[in-house]
N, C-alpha and C positions, 0 to 999 in steps of 0.2 A: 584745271583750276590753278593748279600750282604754276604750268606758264604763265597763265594770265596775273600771278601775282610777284612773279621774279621781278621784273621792274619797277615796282610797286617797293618790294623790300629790300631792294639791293639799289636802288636809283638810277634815275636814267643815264649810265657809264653808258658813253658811244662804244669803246673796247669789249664789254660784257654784251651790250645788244647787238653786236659784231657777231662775235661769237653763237650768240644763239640765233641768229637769221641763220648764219651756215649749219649749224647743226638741223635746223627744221629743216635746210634744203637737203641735206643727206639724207635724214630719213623718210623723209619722199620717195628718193635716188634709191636708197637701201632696198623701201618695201617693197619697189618698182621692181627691183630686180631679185625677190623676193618672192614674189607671185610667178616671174618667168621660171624660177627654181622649181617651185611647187609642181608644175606641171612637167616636172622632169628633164629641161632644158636648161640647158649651163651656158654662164655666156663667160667670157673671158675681156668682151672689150664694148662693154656695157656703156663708155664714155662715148663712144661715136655716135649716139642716141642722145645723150647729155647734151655734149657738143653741137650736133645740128639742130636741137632747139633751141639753144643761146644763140647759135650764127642767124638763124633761121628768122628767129623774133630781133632778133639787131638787127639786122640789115631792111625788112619789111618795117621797122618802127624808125628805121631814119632814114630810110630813101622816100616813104610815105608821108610821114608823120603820122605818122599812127601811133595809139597810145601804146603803152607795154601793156596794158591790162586784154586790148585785145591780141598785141602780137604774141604772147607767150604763149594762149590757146592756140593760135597760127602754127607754131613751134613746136609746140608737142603734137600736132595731129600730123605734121609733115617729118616729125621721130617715126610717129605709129607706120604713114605711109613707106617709108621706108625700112620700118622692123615686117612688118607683111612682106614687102619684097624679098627678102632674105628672108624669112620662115618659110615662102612659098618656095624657095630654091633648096633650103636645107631640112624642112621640115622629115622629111625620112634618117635623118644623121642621130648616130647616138649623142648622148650628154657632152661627152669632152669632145667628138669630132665639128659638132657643132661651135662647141665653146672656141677652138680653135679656129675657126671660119669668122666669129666676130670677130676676134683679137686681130685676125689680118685686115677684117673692115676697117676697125678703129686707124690702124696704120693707112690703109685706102685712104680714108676719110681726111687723115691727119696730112697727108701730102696733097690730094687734089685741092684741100683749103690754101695750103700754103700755095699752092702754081695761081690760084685764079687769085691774084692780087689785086687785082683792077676790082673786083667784086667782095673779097677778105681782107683785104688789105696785107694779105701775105705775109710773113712772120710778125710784122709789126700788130698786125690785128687791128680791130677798128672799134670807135666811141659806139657808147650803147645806151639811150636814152636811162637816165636812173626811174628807177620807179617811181618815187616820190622825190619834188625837187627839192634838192639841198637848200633850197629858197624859205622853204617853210620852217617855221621855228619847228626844232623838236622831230623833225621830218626822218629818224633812225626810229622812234618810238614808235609811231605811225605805221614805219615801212614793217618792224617786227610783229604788231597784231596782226598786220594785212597778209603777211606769210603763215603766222601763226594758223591763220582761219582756213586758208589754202593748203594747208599743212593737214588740218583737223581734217576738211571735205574728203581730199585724197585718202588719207587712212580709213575713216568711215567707207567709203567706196570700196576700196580692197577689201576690209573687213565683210560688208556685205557677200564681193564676190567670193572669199574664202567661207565662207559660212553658206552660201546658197549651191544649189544645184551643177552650178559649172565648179565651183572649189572641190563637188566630190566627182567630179569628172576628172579635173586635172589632176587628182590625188591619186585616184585610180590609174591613169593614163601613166603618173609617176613611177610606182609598184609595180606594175606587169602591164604591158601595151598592150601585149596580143589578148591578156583577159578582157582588160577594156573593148578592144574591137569585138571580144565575142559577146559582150554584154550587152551590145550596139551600139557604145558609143563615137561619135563619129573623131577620131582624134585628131586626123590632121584639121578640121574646123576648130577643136578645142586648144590646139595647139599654137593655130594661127592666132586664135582670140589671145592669148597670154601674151604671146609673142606684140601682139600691136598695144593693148594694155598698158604692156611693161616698158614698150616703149615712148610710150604717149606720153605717162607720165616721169620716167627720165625727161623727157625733153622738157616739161613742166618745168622741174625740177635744174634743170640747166637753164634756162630763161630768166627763171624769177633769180640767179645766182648771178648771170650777168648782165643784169638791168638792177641788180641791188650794186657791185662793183662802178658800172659805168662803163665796162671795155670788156674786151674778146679778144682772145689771141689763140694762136693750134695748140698752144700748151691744154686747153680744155681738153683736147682726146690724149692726155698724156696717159700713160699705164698705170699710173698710181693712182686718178680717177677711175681705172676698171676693176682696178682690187679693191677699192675703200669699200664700195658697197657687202664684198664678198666677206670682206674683215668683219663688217659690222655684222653682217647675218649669221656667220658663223658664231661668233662671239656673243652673240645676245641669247642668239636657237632660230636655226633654221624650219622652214613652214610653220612660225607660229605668227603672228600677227604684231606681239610686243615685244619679239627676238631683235627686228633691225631696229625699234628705234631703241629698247635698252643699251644695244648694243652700239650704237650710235655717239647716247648722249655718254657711255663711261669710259670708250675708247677715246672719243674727243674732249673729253673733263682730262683725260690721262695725261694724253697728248700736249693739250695746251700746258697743265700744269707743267709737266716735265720741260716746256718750251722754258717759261717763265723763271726756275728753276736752274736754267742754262745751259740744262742736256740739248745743245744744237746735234748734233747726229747721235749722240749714243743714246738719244730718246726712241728710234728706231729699233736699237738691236731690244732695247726694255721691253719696246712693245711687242719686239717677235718674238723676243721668251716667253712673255705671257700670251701670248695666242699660242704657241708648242703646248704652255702648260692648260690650256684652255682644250685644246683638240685633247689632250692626255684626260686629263682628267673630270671634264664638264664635257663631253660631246656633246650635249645639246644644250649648250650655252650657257649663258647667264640665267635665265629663265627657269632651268631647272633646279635651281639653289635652296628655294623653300621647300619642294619637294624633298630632295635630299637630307635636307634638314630634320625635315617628318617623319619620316622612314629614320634617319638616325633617333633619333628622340623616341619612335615605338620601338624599334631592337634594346635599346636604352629605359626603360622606366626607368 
């Protein structure tokens, strides 16, 4: 309710509904990689997934002409085909050996885009239909409800599968594997399923970011697209379902203020002391604050 009335109360600023198109896309990006957590797999380079669904819906939506609405479904299901491929190869790997297997994909990925130029347009990058045309009066307003609602389904969906029968599989499979296998359940299938899942909608989530831009460049598998999501989740609470996007919208309210403000780099070191102070003292996020609070307040009448 409250997104749906930011615009409303704060008016339609192109710079502010800027701002909150990428924040919806992050926590897309965030939950996406979120859900791959939960089921006890770490990924380090979570952007390769991102990345090939922006390239993926650009390049089908202008060699085509095809709309962005259907090429970013295209995008994310050829993320998912390719998070399967890689779960099917590493599916046996611990949490960090894995994560380090993405990290060197994201770098795979980030170089064979740059060689196949004739197809990527190679460091330059190449146009990518906008979602809504800048033609339309108002067409920022428009594009932020229409992410907004793809924003809501996505979460609703992972909430579902956090809440149903495969969420207490991967939770399980999370906490002890070999109990899970003696309980029967089948983990490299439950594992696979996260693994494509998480990647589906990263790609989503990368699509709808650069069809809002208009262009794509190999900067999208940069490394500091593979930490964002991890920043956010850590920082909100990890395996909760309102951890990535709390953590989302206050690391990037931080962020921009301190942009604005005209911390250009020293807004970085600000924000690593405060995730130091976040891992110290809040391990399980932002999330766990009212708690905290409650339990002070009973020791406290």
């Amino acid at each position: 309710i409250l997104a749906l009335l930011i615009p409303l109360i704060f008016g339609f600023s192109h710079y502010l509904l800027t701002i909150l198109i990428l924040m919806l896309v992050f926590i897309m990006y965030a939950s996406a990689w979120n859900l791959l957590a939960l089921s006890g797999q770490g990924s380090l380079g979570h952007a390769a997934f991102f990345g090939i669904g922006g390239y993926t819906s650009a390049i089908i939506a202008s060699s085509l002409g095809i709309s962005p609405f259907a090429t970013i479904l295209v995008g994310g299901l050829f993320a998912a085909f390719i998070g399967v491929l890689i779960g099917l190869t590493c599916v046996r790997l611990k949490e960090w050996f894995l994560a380090m297997v993405t990290f060197g994909f994201a770098i795979i990925a980030h170089t064979i885009t740059t060689e196949l130029s004739w197809l990527t347009g190679g460091w330059d990058g190449i146009p990518a239909e906008k979602l809504i045309s800048i033609t339309i009066p108002n067409y920022i307003l428009y594009e932020y409800y229409l992410v907004l609602l793809i924003t809501v389904i996505v979460i609703a969906i992972i909430y579902l599968i956090m809440k149903s029968k495969i969420g207490l599989a991967l939770e399980a499979i999370r906490e002890n594997e070999l109990e899970a296998k003696v309980m029967g359940i089948n983990v490299t299938k439950y594992k696979l399923m996260a693994f494509a899942v998480s990647a589906f909608f990263a790609g989503v989530a990368g699509a709808l970011e650069i069809h809002h831009f208009g262009y794509i460049t190999p900067e999208v598998y940069g490394i500091d697209l593979s930490f964002l999501p991890i920043i956010y989740c850590i920082s909100g609470g990890l395996f909760t379902i309102e951890g990535p996007i709390l953590g989302t919208i206050l690391i990037t309210l931080l962020d921009e203020g301190l942009k604005n403000f005209g911390f250009t780099y020293e807004r970085f070191v600000i924000i690593g002391l405060i995730l130091v102070l976040i891992v110290i003292f809040l391990p399980k996020g932002f999330v766990s604050i009212p708690e905290k609070i409650k339990s002070r307040l009973k020791s406290h009448p």
